[in-house]
C-alpha positions in Angstrom: -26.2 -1.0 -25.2 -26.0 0.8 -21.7 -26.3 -2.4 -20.3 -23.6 -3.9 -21.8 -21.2 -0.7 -21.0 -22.0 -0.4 -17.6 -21.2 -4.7 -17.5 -18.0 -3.6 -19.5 -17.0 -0.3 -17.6 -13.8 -1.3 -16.0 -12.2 -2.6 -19.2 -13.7 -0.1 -21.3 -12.4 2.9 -18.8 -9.0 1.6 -18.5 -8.9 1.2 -22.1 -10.3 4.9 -22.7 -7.3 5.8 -20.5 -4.9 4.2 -22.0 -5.2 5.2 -25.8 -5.3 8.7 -24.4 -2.8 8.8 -21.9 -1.3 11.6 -23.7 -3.7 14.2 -22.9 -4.3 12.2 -19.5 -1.5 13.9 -17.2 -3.9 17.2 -17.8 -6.2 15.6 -15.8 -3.9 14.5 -12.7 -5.4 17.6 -10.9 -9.0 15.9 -10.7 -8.1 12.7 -9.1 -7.8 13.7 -5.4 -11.3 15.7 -6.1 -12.8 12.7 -7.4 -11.5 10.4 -5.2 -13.0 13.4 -2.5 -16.5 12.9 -4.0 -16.7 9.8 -4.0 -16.2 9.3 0.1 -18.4 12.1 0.5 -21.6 10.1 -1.4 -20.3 6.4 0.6 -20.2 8.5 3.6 -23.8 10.4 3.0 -25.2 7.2 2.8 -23.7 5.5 5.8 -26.8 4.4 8.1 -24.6 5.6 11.6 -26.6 3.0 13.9 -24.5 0.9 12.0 -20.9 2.1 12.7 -20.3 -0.4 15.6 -16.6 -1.5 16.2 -16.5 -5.4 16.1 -13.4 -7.9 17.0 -13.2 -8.4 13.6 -12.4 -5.0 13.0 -9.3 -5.3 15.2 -7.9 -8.3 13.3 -8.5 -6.5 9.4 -6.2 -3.2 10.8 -4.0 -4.8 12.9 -3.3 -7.1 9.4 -3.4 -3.9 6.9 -1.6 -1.8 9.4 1.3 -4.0 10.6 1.3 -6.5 7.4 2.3 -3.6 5.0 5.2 -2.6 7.5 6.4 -6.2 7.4 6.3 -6.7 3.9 8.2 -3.6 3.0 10.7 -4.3 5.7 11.1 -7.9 4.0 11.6 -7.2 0.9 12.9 -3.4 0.5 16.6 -4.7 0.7 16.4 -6.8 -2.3 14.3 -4.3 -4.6 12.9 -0.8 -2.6 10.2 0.0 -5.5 8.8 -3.2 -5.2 8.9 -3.2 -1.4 7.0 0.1 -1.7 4.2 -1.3 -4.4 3.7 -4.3 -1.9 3.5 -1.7 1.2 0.5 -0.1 -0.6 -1.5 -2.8 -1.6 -1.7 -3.7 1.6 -2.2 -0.2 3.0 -4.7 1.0 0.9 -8.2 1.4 2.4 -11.4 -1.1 1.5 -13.2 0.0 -1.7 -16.3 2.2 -1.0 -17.5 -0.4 -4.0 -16.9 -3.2 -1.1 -20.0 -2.7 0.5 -22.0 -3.4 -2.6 -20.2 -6.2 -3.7 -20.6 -7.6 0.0 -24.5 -7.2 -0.1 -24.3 -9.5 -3.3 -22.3 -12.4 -1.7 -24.9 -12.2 1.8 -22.3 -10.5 3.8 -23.3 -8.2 6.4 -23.3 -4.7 4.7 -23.4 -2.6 8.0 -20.0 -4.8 8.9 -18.3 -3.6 5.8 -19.6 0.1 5.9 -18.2 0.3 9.2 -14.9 -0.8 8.3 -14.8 1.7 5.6 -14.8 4.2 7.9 -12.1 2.7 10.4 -9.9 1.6 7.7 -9.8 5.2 6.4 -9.2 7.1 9.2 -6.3 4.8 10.3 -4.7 4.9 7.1 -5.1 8.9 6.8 -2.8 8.6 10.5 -0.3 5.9 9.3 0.3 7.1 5.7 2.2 10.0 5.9 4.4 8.3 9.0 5.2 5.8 6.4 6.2 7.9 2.9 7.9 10.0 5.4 10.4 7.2 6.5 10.6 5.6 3.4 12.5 9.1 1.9 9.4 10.6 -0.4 10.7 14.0 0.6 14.1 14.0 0.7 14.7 17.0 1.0 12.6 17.5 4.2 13.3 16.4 8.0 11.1 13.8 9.1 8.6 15.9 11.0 8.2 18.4 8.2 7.6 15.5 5.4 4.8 14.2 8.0 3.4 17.5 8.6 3.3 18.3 4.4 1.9 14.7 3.6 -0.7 15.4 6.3 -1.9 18.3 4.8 -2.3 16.6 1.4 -3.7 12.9 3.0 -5.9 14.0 6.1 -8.5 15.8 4.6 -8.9 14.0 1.7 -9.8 10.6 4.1 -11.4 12.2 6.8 -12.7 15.8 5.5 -15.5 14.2 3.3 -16.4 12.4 7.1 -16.8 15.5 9.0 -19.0 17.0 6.1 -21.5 14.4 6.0 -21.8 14.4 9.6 -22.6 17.9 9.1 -25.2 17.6 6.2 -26.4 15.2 7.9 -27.4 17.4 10.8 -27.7 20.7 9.7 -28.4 21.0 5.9 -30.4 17.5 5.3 -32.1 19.0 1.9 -28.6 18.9 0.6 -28.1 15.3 2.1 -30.8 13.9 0.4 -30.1 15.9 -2.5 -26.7 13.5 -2.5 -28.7 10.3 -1.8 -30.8 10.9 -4.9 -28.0 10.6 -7.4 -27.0 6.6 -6.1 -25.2 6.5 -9.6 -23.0 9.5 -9.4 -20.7 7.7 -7.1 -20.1 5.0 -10.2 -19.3 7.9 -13.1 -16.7 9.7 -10.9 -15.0 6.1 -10.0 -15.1 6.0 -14.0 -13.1 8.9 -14.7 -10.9 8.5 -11.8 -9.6 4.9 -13.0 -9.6 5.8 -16.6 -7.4 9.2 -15.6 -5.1 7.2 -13.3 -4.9 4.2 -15.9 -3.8 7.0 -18.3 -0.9 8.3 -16.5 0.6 4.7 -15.5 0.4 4.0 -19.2 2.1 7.6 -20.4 4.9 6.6 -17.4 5.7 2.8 -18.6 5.8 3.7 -22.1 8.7 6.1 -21.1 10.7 3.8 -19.1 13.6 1.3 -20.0 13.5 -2.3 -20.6 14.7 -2.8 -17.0 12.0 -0.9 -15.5 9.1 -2.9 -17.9 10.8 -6.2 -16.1 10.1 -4.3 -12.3 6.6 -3.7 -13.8 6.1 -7.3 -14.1 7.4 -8.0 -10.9 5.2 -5.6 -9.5 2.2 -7.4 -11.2 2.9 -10.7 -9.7 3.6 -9.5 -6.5 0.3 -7.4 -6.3 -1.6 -10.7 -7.6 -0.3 -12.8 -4.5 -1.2 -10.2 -2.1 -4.5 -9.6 -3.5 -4.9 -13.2 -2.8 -3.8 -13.7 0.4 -5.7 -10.8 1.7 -8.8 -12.4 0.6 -8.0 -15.9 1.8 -6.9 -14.0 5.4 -9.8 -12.0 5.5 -12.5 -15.0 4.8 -10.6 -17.1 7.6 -10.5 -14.3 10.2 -14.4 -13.9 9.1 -15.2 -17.8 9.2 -14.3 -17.5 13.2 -17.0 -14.7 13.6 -19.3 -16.6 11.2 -19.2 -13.8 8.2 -16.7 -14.9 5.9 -17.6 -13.0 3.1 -17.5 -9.4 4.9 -14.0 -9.9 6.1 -12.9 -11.0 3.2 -14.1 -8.2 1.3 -12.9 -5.8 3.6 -9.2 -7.0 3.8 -9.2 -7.9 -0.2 -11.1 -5.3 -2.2 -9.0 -2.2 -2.1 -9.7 1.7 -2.8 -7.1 1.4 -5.9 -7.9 4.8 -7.1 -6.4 6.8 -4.0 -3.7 3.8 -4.2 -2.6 5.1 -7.7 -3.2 8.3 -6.5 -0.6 7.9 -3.6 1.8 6.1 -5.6 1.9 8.8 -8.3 1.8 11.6 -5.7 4.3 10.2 -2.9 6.1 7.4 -4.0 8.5 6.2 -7.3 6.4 6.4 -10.2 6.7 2.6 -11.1 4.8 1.2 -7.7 1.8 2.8 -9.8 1.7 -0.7 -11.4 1.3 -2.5 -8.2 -2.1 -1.3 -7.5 -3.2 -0.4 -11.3 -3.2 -5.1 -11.5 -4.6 -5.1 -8.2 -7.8 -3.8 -9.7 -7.3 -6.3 -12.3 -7.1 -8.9 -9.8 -9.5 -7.9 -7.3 -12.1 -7.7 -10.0 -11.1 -11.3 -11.2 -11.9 -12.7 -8.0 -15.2 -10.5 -7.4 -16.2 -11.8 -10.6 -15.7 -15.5 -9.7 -16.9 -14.9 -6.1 -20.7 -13.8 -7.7 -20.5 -16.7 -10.4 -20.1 -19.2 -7.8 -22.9 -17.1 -5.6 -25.2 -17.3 -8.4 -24.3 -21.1 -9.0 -25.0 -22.3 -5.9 -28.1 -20.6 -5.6 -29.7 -21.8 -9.0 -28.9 -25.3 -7.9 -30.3 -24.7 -4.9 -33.6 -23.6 -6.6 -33.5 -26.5 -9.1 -33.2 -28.9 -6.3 
């Protein structure tokens, strides 16, 4: 039975979340904890001989970092909340998740974990630049809407850094204290995606027809980036000889702080974009380890 719900736990949280999305929107308060929490264990287990900067590296951000400016620009004058749901699920950091899935496909772990931490700490710099000039706070001045994103953005990205740096150094008894609870990391992912789930449910199911049609749009659109960003990752890896790792990187995103950003900063609707991303992201993990685990049978049988 455990083994079959932790096999099952995406569908089964999302579901969770949406047959209670009522009660849901109480919850809204825990995500950017959880989502804390959970960069706080990925960074306590970081092995820091590993954080090396490769050329690779360069490629992934300047893709993530420029692509989701181009994208947005492309397409916000024909529809902006689909400009902005594109603009996110290309901005979004890797998945902390990445760097196990990566392990499973024989990428280079140490590759991925490092990109974590880049990918991060540029977004926690370029994300409240870019919900500034897109208009999330109106009724700011640019400065001032930069400056009050900040506050909200930074620390949650780079705060959970700085304190395992410290732990690491000065209070190890509560490092490995972290490091002995590997699964707790898995159970708060849980509750985040089945709290965030709930609230994109609660929104659609209060929106017009014309909004449920965006929705869709949104849906596709995140399904072709999802994609792409795996197909432009693995070639980018192919010239370095690590396909796998630069393709995870650039493909699998932190979805949770997505959703989170969307419902925080942005119009309520882009929450759809990343909400299928998961969908889709999980999809193509899923057919990434069937074909791993393929190949690797036949290769025993023969």
């Amino acid at each position: 039975m455990l083994k079959f719900i932790r096999e099952w736990t995406l569908p089964l949280a999302m579901t969770a979340g949406a047959l209670t999305h009522v009660w849901m929107g109480r919850l809204s308060f825990l995500t950017p904890w959880l989502i804390f929490l959970m960069l706080l264990l990925t960074f306590c287990k970081m092995s820091w001989h590993d954080i090396r900067f490769h050329p690779a590296h360069g490629w992934l951000l300047l893709i993530q970092l420029a692509g989701n400016v181009l994208i947005y620009v492309l397409i916000s004058p024909f529809d902006e909340v689909v400009a902005q749901g594109a603009m996110l699920c290309i901005l979004a950091p890797t998945a902390t998740a990445a760097a196990v899935i990566t392990g499973m496909l024989g990428g280079n772990v140490g590759f991925l974990t490092a990109y974590v931490l880049f990918c991060n700490v540029a977004v926690a710099v370029m994300a409240p630049i870019e919900f500034s000039m897109i208009g999330v706070h109106g009724n700011l001045s640019f400065l001032p809407s930069v400056l009050f994103i900040c506050r909200k953005v930074f620390p949650l990205l780079v705060l959970p850094l700085l304190i395992a740096f410290m732990l690491r150094l000065w209070a190890p008894k509560v490092h490995r204290v972290l490091l002995s609870v590997p699964k707790l990391t898995f159970y708060l992912w849980t509750v985040a995606l089945m709290i965030v789930t709930g609230i994109t449910v609660h929104d659609m199911l209060n929106r017009s027809a014309s909004d449920r049609q965006t929705a869709v749009t949104l849906a596709v659109v995140s399904l072709v980036i999802c994609g792409l960003q795996f197909l432009l990752g693995r070639r980018i890896g192919r010239r370095y000889g690590d396909p796998v790792s630069s393709g995870q990187g650039l493909g699998q995103k932190n979805t949770i702080l997505a959703l989170w950003m969307a419902q925080t900063y942005l119009h309520p609707l882009v929450g759809i974009a990343p909400a299928t991303y998961i969908l889709w992201q999980n999809m193509i993990n899923s057919y990434q380890l069937w074909r791993r685990n393929r190949n690797t049978n036949t290769a025993k049988a023969t």
